[in-house]
VEXDREN-2710 file (C-alpha; in Angstrom, 1 decimal):
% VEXDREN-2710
k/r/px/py/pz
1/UNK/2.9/-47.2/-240.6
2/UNK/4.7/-49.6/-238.4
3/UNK/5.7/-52.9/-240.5
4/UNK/5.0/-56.0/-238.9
5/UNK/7.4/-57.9/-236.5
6/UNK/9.7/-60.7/-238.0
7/UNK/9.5/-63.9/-236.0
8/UNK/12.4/-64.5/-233.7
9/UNK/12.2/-68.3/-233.8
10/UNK/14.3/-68.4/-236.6
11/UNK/17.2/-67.1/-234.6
12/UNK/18.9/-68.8/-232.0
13/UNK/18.7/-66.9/-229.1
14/UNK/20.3/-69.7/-227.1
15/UNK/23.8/-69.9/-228.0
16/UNK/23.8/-66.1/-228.2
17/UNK/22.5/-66.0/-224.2
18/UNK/24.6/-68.6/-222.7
19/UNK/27.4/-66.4/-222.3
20/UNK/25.3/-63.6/-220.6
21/UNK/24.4/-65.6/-217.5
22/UNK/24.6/-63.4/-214.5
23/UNK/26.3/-60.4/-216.3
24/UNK/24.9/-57.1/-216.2
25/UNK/23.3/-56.9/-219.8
26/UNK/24.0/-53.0/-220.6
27/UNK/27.6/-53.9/-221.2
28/UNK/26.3/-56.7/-224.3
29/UNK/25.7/-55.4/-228.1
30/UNK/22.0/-57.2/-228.2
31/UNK/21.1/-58.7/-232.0
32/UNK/18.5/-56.5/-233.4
33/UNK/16.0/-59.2/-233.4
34/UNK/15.1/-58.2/-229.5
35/UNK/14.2/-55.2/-230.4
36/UNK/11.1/-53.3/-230.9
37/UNK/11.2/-49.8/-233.1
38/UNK/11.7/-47.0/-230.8
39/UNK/14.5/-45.6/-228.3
40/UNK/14.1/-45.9/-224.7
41/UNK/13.6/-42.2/-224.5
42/UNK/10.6/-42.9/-226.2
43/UNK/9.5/-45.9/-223.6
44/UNK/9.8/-43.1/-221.0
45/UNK/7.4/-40.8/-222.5
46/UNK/4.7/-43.8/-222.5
47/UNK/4.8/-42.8/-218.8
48/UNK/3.1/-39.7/-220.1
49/UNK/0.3/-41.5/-221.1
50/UNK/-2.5/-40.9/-218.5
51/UNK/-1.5/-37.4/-217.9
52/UNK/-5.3/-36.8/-217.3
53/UNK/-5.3/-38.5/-213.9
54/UNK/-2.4/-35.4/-212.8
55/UNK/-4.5/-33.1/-214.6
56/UNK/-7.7/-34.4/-212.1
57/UNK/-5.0/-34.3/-209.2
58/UNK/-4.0/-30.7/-210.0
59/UNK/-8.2/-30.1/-209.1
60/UNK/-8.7/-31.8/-206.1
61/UNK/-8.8/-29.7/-203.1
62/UNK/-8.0/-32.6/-200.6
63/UNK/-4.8/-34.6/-200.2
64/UNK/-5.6/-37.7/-199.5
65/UNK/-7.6/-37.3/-202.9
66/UNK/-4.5/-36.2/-205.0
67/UNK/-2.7/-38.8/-203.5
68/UNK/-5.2/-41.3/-205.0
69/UNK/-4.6/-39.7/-208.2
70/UNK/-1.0/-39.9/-208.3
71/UNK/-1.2/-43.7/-207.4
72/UNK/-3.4/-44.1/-209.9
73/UNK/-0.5/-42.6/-212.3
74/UNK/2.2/-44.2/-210.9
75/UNK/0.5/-47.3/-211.6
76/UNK/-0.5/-46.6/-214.9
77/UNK/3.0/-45.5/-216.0
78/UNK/3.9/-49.1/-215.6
79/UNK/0.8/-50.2/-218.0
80/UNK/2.4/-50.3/-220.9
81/UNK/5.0/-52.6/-220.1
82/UNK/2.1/-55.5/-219.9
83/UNK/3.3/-57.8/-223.3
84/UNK/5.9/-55.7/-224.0
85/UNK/8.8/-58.0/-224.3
86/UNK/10.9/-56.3/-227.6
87/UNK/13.5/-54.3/-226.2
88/UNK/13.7/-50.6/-226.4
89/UNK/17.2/-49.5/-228.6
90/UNK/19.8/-48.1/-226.2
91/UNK/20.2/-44.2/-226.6
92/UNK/23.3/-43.7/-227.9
93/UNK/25.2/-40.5/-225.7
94/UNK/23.3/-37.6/-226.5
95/UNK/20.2/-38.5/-228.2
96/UNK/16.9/-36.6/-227.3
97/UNK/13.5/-36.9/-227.8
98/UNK/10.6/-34.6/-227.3
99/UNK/7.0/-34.9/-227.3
100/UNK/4.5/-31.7/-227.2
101/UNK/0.7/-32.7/-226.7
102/UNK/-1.5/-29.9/-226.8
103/UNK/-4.8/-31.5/-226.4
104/UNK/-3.4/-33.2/-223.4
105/UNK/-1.6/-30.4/-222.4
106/UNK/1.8/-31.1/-221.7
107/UNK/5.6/-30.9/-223.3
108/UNK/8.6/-33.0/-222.7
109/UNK/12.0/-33.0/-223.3
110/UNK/14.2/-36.5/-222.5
111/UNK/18.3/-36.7/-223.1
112/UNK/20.6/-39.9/-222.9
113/UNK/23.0/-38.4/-220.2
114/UNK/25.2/-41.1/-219.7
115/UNK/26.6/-44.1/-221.9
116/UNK/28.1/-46.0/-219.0
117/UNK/26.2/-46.5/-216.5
118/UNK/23.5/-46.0/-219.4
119/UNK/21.4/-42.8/-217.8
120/UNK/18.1/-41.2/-219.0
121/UNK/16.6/-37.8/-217.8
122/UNK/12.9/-36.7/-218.6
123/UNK/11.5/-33.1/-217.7
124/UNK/7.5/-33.1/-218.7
125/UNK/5.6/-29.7/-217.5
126/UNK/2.3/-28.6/-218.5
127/UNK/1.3/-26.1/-220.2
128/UNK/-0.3/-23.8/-218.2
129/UNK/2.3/-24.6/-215.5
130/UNK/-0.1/-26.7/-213.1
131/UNK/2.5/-29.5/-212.6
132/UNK/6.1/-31.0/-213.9
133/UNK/6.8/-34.4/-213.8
134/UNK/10.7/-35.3/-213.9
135/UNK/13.3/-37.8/-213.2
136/UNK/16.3/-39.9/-214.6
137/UNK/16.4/-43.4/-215.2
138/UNK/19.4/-45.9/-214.8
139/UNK/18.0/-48.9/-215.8
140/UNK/20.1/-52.3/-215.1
141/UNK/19.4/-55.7/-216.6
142/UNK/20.0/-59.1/-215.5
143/UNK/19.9/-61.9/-217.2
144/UNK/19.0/-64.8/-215.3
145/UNK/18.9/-68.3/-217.3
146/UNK/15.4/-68.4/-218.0
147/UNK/14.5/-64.4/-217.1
148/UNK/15.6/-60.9/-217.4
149/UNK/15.5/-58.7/-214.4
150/UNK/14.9/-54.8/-215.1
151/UNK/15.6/-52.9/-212.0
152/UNK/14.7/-49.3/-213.3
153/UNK/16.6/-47.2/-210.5
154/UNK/16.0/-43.6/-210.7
155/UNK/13.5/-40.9/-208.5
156/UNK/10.4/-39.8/-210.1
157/UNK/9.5/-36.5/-209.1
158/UNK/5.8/-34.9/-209.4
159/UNK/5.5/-31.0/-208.5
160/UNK/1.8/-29.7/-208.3
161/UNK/2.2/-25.8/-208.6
162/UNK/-1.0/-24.5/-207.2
163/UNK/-0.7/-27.0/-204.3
164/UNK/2.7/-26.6/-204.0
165/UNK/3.2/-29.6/-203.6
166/UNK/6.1/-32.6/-204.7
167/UNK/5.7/-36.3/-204.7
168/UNK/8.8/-39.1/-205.4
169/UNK/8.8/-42.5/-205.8
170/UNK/10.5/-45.2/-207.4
171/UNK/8.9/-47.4/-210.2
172/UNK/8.5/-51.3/-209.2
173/UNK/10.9/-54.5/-210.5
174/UNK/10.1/-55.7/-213.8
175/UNK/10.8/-59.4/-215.2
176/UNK/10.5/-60.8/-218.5
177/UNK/10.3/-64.4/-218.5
178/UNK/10.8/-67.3/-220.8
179/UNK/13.1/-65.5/-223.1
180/UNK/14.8/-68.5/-224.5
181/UNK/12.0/-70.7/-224.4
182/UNK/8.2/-70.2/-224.6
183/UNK/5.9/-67.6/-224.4
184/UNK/7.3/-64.4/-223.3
185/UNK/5.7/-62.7/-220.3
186/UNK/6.4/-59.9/-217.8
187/UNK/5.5/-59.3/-214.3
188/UNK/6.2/-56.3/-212.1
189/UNK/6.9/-56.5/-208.7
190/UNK/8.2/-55.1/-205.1
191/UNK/7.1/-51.9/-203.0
192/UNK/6.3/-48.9/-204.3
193/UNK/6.1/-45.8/-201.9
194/UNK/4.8/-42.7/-202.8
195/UNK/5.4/-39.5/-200.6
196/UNK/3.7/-36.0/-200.3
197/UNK/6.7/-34.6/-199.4
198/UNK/4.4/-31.3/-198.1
199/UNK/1.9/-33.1/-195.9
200/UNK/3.6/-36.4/-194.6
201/UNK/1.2/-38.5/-196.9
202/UNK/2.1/-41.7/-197.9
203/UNK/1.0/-44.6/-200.4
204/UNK/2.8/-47.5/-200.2
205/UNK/1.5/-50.2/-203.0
206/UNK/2.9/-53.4/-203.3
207/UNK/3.0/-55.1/-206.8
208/UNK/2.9/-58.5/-206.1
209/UNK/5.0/-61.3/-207.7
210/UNK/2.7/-63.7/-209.6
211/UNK/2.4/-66.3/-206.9
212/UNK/2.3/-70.3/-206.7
213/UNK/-0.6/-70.4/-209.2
214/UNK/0.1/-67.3/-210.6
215/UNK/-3.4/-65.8/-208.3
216/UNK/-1.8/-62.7/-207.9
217/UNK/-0.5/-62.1/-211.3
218/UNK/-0.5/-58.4/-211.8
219/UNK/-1.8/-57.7/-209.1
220/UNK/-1.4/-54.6/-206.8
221/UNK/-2.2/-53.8/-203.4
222/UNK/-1.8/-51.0/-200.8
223/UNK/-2.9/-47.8/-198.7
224/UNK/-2.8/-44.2/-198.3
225/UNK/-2.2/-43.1/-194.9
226/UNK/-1.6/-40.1/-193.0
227/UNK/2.0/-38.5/-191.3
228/UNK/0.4/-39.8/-188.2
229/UNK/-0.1/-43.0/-190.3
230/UNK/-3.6/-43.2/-190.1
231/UNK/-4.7/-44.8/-192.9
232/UNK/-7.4/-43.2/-195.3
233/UNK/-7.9/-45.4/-198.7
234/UNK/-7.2/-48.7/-200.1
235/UNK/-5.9/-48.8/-203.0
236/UNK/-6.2/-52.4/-205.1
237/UNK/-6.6/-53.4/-208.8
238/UNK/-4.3/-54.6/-211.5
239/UNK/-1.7/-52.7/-212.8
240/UNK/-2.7/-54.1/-216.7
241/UNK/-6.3/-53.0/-215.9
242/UNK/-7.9/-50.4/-213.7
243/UNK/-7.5/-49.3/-210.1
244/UNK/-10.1/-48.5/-207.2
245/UNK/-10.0/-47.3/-203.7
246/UNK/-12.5/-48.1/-200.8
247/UNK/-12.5/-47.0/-197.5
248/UNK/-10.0/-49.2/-195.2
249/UNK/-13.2/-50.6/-192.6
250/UNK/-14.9/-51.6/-195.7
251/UNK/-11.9/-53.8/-197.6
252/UNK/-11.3/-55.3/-194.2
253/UNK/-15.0/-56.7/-194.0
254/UNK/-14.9/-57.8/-197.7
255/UNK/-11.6/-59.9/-196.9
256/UNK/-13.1/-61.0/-193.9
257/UNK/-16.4/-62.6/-195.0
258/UNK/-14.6/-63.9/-198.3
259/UNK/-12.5/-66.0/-196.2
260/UNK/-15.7/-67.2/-194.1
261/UNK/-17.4/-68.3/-197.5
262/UNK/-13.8/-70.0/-198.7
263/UNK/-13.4/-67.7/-201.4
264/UNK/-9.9/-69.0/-201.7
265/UNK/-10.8/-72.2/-201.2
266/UNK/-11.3/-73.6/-205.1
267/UNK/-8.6/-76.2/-205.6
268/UNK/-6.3/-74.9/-208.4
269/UNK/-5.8/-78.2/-210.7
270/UNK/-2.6/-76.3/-212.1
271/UNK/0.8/-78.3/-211.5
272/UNK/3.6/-76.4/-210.7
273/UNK/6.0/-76.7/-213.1
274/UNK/9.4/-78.6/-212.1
275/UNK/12.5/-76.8/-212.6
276/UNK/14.6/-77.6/-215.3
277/UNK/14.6/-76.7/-219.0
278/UNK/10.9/-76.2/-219.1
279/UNK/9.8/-72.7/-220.1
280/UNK/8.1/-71.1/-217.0
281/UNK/4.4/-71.4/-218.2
282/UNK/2.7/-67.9/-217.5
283/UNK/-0.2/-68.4/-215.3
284/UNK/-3.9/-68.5/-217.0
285/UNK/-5.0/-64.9/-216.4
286/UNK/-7.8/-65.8/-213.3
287/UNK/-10.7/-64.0/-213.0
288/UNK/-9.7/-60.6/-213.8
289/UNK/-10.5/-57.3/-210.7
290/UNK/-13.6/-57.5/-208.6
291/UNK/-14.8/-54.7/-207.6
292/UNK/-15.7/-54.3/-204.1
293/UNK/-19.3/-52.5/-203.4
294/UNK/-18.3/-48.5/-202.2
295/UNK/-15.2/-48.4/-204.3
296/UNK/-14.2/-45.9/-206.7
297/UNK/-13.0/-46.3/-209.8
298/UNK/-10.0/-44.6/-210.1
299/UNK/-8.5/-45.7/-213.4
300/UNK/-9.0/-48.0/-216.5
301/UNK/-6.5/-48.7/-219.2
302/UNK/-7.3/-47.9/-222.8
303/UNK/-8.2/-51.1/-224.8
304/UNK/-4.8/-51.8/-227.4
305/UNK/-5.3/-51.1/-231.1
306/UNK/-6.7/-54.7/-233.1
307/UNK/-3.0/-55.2/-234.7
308/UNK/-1.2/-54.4/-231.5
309/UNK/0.2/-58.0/-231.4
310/UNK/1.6/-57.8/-234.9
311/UNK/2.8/-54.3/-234.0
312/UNK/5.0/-55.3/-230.6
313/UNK/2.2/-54.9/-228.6
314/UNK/2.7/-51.3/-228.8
315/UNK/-0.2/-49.0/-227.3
316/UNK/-2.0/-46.3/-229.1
317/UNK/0.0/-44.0/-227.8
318/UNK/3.3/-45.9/-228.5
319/UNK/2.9/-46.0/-232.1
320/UNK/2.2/-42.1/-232.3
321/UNK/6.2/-41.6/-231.1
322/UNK/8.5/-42.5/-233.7
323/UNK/6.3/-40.7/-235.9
324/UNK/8.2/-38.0/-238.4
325/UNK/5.8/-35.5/-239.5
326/UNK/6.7/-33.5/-242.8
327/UNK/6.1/-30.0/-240.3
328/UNK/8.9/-31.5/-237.7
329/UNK/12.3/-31.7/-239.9
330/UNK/14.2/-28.9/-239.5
331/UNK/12.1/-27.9/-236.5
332/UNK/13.0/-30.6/-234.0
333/UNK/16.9/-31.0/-232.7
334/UNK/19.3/-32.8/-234.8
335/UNK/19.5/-35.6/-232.1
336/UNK/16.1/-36.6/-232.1
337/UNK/15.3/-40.5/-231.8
338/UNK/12.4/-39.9/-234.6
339/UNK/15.7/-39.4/-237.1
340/UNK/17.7/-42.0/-235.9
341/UNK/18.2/-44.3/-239.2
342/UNK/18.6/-48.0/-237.2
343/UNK/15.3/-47.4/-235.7
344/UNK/13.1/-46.1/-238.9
345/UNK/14.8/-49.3/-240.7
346/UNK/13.3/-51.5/-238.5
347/UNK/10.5/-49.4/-238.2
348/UNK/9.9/-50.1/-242.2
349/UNK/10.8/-53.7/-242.0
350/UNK/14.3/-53.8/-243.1
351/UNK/16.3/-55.6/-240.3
352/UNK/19.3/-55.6/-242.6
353/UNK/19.8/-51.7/-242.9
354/UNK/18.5/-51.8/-239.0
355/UNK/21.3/-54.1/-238.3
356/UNK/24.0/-52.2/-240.2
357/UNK/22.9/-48.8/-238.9
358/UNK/23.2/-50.2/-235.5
359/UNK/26.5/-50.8/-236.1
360/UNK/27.6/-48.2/-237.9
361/UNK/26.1/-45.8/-235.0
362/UNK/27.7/-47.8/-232.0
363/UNK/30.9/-47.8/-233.8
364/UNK/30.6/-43.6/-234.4
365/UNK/29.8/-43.3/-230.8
366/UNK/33.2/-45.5/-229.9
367/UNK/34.9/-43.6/-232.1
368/UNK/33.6/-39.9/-230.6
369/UNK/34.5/-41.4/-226.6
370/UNK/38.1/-42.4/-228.3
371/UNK/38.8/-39.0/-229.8
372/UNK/37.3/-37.4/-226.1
373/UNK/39.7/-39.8/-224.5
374/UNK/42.7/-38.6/-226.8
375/UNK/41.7/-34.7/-226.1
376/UNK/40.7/-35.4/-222.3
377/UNK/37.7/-34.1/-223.1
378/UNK/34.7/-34.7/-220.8
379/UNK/31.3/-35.1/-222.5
380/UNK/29.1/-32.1/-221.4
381/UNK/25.2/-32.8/-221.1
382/UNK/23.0/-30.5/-223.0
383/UNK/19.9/-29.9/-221.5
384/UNK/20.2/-31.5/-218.3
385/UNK/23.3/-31.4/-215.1
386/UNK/24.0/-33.7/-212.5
387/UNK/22.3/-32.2/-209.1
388/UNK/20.7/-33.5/-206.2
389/UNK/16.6/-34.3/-205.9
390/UNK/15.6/-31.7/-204.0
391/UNK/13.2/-33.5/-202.1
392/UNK/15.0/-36.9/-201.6
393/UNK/18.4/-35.7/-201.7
394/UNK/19.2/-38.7/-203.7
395/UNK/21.6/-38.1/-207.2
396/UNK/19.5/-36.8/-210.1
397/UNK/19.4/-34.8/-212.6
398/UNK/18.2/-31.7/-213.0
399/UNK/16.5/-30.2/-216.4
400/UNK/18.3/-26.9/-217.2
401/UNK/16.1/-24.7/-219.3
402/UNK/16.2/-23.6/-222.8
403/UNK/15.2/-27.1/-224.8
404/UNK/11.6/-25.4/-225.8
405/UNK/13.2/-22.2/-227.5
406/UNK/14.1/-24.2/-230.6
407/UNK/17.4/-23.0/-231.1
408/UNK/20.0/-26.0/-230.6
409/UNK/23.5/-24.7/-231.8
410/UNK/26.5/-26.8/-231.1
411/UNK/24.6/-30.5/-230.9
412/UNK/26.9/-33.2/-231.1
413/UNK/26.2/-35.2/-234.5
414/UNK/25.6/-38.4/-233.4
415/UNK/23.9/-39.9/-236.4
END
């Protein structure tokens, strides 16, 4: 149902960026033509996903073999950002989303719980109460000349009932490059440690930053070891395409007689680009994973639909979310992003109406934090209260109940 994107050549971006350099971009009213047509409440669900690799975890009687599994999601939460580069609409205060998937059984519930600092919580459970996957995202933006930084700070927390069991980690750096000038492309990158908080296991992957030649484009790397740090797997892939693990003795003799045959010796002809005003060329995909003999295969991303690249590059799965079914009005809350009129307008191709919704909702928000400000009254969070991660200790917040009962009285009307 999803129109086609607009080009955004015919905009200049330019002039409109210059004056960003360096600022923190969550405090900038960003021209609808960045976009893409859903909320970034609905972004976080696409970490939902591959909900079938927790699913496998939740079966798997060893811990070191969970573990796997949840590195596997961890990793494939982050797939969908590959050619993303629209940007998601900011929640305005109060906005919700949920998404129930029976045949992958699991529910989820996600508010905007702060306007500034801009702050989303998730709570996903499934539904025969094997696991719940939470957490709350602050996400900040930097724009850097020629790049915007995402840093998306926040815990993600992963409970397995019958294992009782709890894992946290933080999701990597992301980059969008060439925003100005070029072709648009992302990478991911930093350290990524996951922790069993039950059993002392740890899986620290590294997403590595693309490199001189851009060899290690997408690429991550990393291990599962022990609390006695022993270490058990290997874990290495791509985070666009699929991930194995091997035994550690095994990936050290691969690297080993790779560099005796010079493996990494063929001369890349690629220049580096200078500096300058140059857009920075994304790297020619090189030959995509090999797999090493004795690996396992521990997931694969779904191929994208044929029109994905008129569509935003939007997955499958991504452009199943801002769908309104006849069944659902009425039935979901009032604050829902699937009836938020900015993003259906864009949704159907109208950037005009987008545009003037956009406005016309930012400005109702002002207004709302003006007539709190007169009353000194504080805005209360619905389904969702400040606490501490009870693992990490870290800020957080913590789902409070009640969303799935379907009765919502007193929701603020923010559309």
């Amino acid at each position: 149902h999803i129109t086609p994107m607009f080009s955004r050549n015919d905009f200049s971006i330019w002039g409109f960026l210059k004056k960003c350099i360096g600022m923190e971009l969550s405090k900038i009213t960003m021209p609808i033509v960045f976009n893409e047509p859903l909320s970034f409440l609905q972004r976080i669900t696409e970490y939902m996903e591959h909900t079938y690799l927790i699913h496998k975890a939740c079966t798997r009687s060893d811990s070191i073999e969970r573990m796997q599994l949840v590195a596997a999601f961890a990793i494939s939460a982050v797939a969908s950002q590959w050619d993303r580069t629209g940007k998601p609409f900011n929640p305005l205060l109060g906005e919700t989303f949920e998404l129930t998937r029976d045949e992958e059984g699991y529910r989820m519930i996600s508010e905007q719980v702060s306007h500034h600092p801009p702050i989303s919580a998730f709570y996903s459970e499934s539904l025969n109460q094997d696991f719940s996957f939470h957490g709350s995202i602050y996400p900040k933006l930097k724009f850097w000349g020629k790049s915007v930084e995402a840093e998306p700070k926040g815990t993600m927390t992963l409970e397995l009932s019958k294992h009782r069991e709890a894992y946290t980690w933080t999701n990597p750096m992301c980059c969008v490059h060439n925003v100005i000038l070029g072709k648009l492309w992302i990478e991911q990158y930093g350290t990524v440690e996951i922790v069993n908080h039950s059993t002392g296991d740890k899986c620290v992957l590294n997403f590595k930053p693309c490199g001189m030649f851009g060899k290690e484009l997408h690429r991550v790397e990393g291990h599962i070891q022990d609390k006695s740090k022993k270490k058990h797997r290997v874990i290495y892939g791509k985070w666009t395409e699929c991930v194995y693990s091997i035994e550690p003795k095994v990936y050290e003799a691969n690297k080993k007689a790779e560099k005796k045959s010079g493996g990494d010796s063929k001369k890349h002809k690629q220049e580096q680009s200078t500096g300058g005003d140059d857009a920075d060329e994304m790297p020619d995909v090189q030959e995509t994973v090999t797999m090493i003999p004795g690996s396992t295969l521990l997931w694969r991303v779904a191929p994208r639909p044929p029109n994905s690249t008129q569509m935003y590059n939007f997955t499958n799965f991504a452009m199943t979310l801002n769908e309104l079914e006849p069944g659902m009005i009425g039935v979901i809350a009032p604050t829902d992003c699937r009836l938020r009129p900015d993003i259906r307008a864009m949704e159907n191709g109208d950037i005009d109406t987008a545009s003037r919704e956009k406005e016309r909702l930012e400005e109702k928000q002002r207004a709302a934090r003006r007539e709190r400000a007169k009353d000194e009254e504080e805005w209360s969070t619905r389904w969702f209260q400040q606490g501490n991660n009870p693992y990490t200790g870290a800020a957080d917040w913590i789902y409070k109940g009640g969303y799935f009962d379907m009765r919502y009285p007193h929701l603020p009307d923010i559309y």
